[in-house]
C-alpha positions as CSV (number, residue, x, y, z in Angstrom):
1,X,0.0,0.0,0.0
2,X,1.5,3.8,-0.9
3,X,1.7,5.9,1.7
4,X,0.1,9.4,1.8
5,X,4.0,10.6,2.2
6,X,5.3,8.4,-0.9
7,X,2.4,9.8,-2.9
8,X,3.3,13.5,-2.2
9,X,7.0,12.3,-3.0
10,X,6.0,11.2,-6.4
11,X,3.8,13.9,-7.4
12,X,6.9,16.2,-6.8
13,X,9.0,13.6,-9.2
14,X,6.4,13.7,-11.4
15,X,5.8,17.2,-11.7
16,X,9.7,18.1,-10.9
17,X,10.3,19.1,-14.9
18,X,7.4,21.4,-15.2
19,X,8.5,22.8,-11.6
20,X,11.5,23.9,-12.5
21,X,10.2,25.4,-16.2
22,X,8.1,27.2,-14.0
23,X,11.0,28.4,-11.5
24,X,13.4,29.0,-14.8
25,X,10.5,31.3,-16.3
26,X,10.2,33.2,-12.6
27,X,13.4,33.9,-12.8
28,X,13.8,35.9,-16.6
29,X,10.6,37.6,-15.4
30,X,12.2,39.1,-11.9
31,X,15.6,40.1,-13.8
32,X,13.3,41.5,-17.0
33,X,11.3,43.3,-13.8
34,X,14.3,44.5,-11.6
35,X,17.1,44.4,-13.9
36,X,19.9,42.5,-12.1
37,X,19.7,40.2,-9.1
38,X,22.3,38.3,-7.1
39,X,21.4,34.2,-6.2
40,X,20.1,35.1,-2.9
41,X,17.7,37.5,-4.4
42,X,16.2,35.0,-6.5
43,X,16.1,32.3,-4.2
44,X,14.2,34.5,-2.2
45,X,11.8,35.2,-5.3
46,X,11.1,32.0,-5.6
47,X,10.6,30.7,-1.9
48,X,13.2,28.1,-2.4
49,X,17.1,27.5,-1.3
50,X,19.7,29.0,-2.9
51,X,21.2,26.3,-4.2
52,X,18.0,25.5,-6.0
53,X,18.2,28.8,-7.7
54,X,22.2,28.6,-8.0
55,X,21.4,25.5,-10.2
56,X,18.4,26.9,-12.3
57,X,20.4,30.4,-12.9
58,X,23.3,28.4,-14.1
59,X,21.1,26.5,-16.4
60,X,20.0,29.5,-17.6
61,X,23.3,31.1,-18.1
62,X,24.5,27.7,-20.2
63,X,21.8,28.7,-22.7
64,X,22.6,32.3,-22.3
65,X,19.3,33.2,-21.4
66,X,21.1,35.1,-18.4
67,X,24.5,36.7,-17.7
68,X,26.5,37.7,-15.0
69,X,27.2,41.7,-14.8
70,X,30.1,43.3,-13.6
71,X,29.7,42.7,-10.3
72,X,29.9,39.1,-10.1
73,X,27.5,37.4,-8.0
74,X,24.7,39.4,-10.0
75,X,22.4,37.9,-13.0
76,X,20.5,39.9,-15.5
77,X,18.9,39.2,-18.6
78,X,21.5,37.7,-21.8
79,X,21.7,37.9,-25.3
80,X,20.0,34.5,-25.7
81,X,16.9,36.2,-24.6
82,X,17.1,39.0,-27.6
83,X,17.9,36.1,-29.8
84,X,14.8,34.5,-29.3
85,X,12.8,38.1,-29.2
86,X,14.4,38.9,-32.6
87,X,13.0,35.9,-33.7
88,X,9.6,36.2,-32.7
89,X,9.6,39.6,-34.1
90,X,10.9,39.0,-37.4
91,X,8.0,36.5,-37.4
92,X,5.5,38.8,-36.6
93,X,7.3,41.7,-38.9
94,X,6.5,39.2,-41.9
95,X,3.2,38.5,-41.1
96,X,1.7,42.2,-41.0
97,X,3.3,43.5,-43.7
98,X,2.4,40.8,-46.1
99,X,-1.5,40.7,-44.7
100,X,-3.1,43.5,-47.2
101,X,-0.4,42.0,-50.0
102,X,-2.1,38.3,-49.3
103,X,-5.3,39.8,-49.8
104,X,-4.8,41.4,-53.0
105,X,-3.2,38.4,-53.6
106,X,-6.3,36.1,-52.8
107,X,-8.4,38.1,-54.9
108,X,-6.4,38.2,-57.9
109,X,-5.9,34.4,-57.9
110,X,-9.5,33.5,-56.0
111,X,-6.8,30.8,-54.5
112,X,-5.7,30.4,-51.2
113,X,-2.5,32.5,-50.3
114,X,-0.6,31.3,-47.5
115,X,3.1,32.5,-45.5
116,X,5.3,30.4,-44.6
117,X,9.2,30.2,-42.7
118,X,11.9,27.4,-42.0
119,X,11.1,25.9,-38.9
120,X,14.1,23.1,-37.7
121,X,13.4,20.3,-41.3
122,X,10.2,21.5,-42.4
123,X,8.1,24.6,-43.5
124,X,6.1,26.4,-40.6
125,X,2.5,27.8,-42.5
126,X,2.5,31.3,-40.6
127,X,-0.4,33.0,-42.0
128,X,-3.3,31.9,-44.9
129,X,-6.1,34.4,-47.0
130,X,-8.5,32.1,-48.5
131,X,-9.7,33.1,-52.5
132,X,-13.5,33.5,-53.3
133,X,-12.8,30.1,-55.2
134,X,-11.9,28.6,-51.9
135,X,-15.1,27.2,-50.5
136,X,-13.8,25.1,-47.4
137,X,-10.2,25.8,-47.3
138,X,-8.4,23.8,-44.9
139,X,-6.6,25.9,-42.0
140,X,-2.7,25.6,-43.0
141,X,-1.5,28.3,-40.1
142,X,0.8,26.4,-37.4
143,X,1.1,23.6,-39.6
144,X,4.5,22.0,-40.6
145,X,5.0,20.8,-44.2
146,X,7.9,18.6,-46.0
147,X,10.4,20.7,-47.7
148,X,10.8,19.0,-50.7
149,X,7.3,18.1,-51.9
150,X,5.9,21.3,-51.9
151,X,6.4,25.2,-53.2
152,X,6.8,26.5,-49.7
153,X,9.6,24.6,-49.2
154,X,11.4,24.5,-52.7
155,X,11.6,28.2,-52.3
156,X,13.1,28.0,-48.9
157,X,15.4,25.4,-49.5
158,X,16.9,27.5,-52.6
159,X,18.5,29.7,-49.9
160,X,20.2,27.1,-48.6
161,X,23.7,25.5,-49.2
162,X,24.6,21.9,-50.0
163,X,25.7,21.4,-46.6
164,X,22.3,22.4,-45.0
165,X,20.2,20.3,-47.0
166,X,22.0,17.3,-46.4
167,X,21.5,18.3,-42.5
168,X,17.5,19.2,-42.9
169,X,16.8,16.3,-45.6
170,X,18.9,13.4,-44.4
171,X,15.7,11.4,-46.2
172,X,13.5,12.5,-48.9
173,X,9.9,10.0,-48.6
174,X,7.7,10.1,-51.2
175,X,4.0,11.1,-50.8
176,X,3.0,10.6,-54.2
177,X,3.9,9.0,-57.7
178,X,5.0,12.5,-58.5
179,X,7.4,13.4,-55.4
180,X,10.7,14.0,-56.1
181,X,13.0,11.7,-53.4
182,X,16.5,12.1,-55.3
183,X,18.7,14.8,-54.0
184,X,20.3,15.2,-57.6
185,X,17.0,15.9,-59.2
186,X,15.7,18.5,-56.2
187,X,19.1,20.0,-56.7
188,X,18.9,20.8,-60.2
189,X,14.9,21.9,-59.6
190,X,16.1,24.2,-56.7
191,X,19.2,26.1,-59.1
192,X,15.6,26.7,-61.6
193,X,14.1,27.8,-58.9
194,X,16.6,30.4,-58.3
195,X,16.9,31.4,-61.7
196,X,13.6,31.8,-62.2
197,X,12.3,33.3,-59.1
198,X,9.6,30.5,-58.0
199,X,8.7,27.3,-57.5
200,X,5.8,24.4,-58.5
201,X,4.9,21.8,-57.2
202,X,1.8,20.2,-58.5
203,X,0.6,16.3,-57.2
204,X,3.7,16.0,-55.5
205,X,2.7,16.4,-51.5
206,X,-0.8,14.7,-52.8
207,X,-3.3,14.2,-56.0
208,X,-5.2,17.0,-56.9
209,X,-3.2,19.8,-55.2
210,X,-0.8,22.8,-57.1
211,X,1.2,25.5,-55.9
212,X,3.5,28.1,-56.5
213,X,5.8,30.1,-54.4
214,X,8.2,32.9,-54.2
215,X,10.9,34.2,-52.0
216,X,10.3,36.9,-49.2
217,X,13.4,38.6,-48.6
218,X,14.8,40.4,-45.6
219,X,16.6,44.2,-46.0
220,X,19.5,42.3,-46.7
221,X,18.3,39.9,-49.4
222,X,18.3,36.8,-47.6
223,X,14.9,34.2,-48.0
224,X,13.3,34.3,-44.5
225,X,9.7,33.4,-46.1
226,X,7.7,32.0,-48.7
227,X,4.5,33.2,-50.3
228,X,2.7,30.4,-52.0
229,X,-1.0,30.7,-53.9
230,X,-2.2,27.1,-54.0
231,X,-5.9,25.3,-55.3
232,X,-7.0,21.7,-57.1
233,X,-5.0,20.6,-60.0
234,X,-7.8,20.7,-62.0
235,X,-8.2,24.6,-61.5
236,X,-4.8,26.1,-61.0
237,X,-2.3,23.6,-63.0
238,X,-3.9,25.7,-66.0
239,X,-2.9,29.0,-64.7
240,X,0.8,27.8,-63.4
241,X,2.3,30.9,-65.2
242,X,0.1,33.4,-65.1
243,X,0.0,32.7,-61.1
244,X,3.7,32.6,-60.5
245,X,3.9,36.0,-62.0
246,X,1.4,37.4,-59.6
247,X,2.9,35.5,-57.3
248,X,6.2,36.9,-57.7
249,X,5.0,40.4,-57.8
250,X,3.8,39.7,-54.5
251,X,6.4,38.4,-52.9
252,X,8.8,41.5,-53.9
253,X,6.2,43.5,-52.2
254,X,6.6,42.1,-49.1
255,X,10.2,42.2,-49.5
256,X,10.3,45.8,-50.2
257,X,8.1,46.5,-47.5
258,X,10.7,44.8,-45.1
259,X,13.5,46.9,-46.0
260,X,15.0,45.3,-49.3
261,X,14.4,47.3,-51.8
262,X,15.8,50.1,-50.0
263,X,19.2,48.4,-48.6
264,X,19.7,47.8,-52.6
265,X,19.2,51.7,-53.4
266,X,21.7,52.0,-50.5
267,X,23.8,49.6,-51.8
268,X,24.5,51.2,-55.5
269,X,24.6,54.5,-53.8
């Protein structure tokens, strides 16, 4: 038979993980509040010893989430932490200013329109404006997709080296008849993708759905997103051109409304 003490003692084993997420995330909110604290301060903070918080600052500081200051013996808030804000805000940077462009976009097409970023081995769907042809469209946003059976993730691939695909597509499955699962062919359909400023995929991540893509650049030309217009076969594999030049159009939009058009003016200047 457990005892009322052994079951308390497990609950604290099981919940020990989250415990200590919660104590890590107490502590970047009493630096981000008073600016710099010392181990004593925080174990105070958090009602527990200070060698409890001496091990969850330093756990902290390993991911440099926090940093000592000058005066050693006090934390404050590190550059890990403006890392992962800069993120979040490039993120959301994309996402507003291609909003009224993926309307225009929608209407133009009457397809669905849809953002998308490089998340880890696949594509991250980010934002999606459903066309007046779109009846039911299925919600895409905070989705992952394979990077090598669709549009989305030609395009973001094709700012990539040879030594990062081999790290985010150690394997290549196939999905349909039509996927391509050689690294030699996606290599030679990436360097048209370049060249040409878009990418198709049609059947390939499954029968019956097309899509086209373009790069969204940052002020300094790099591909941090993809804008994709994507429907049925039957509809849009008829319209492949005419789409990827609207699509296209669109993308540079959003890329001078990030800053790029206007670090190349600076540039040649």
């Amino acid at each position: 038979m457990t005892t009322a003490s052994e079951e308390r003692n497990g609950a604290r084993d099981a919940n020990g993980g989250v415990q200590s997420v919660d104590r890590a995330l107490t502590i970047l909110e009493v630096l981000a509040r008073i600016g710099e604290a010392g181990v004593t301060e925080v174990a105070a903070e958090l009602g527990v010893h200070k060698s409890t918080a001496f091990r969850l600052v330093s756990t902290l500081e390993a991911h440099r989430l926090v940093e000592q200051t000058g005066d050693r013996g006090k934390y404050r808030l590190g550059v890990g932490v403006l890392r992962l804000a800069g993120a979040t805000t490039a993120r959301l940077d994309v996402v507003q200013e291609a909003r009224p462009v993926c309307r225009q976009l929608a209407a133009d097409t009457g397809e669905t329109v849809n953002i998308t970023v490089l998340s880890e081995s696949s594509a991250l769907y980010l934002d999606q404006v459903a066309g007046s042809s779109a009846l039911q469209p299925h919600n895409w946003v905070g989705q992952h997709i394979p990077l090598h059976a669709t549009s989305n993730g030609k395009v973001l691939l094709s700012g990539l080296d040879d030594a990062a695909l081999r790290r985010l597509l150690p394997t290549m499955p196939s999905y349909t008849p039509r996927t391509v699962t050689r690294k030699a062919e996606l290599r030679s359909e990436l360097e048209r993708v370049r060249e040409q400023g878009y990418a198709v995929a049609v059947d390939e991540l499954e029968i019956g759905l097309a899509a086209v893509a373009a790069p969204i650049r940052n002020a300094g030309g790099d591909i941090i997103a993809s804008i994709s217009v994507s429907g049925p076969t039957f509809r849009l594999g008829e319209r492949i051109d005419e789409v990827a030049g609207l699509v296209r159009a669109s993308a540079l939009e959003v890329s001078l409304r990030l800053g790029w058009g206007h670090r190349q003016v600076t540039t040649s200047a």
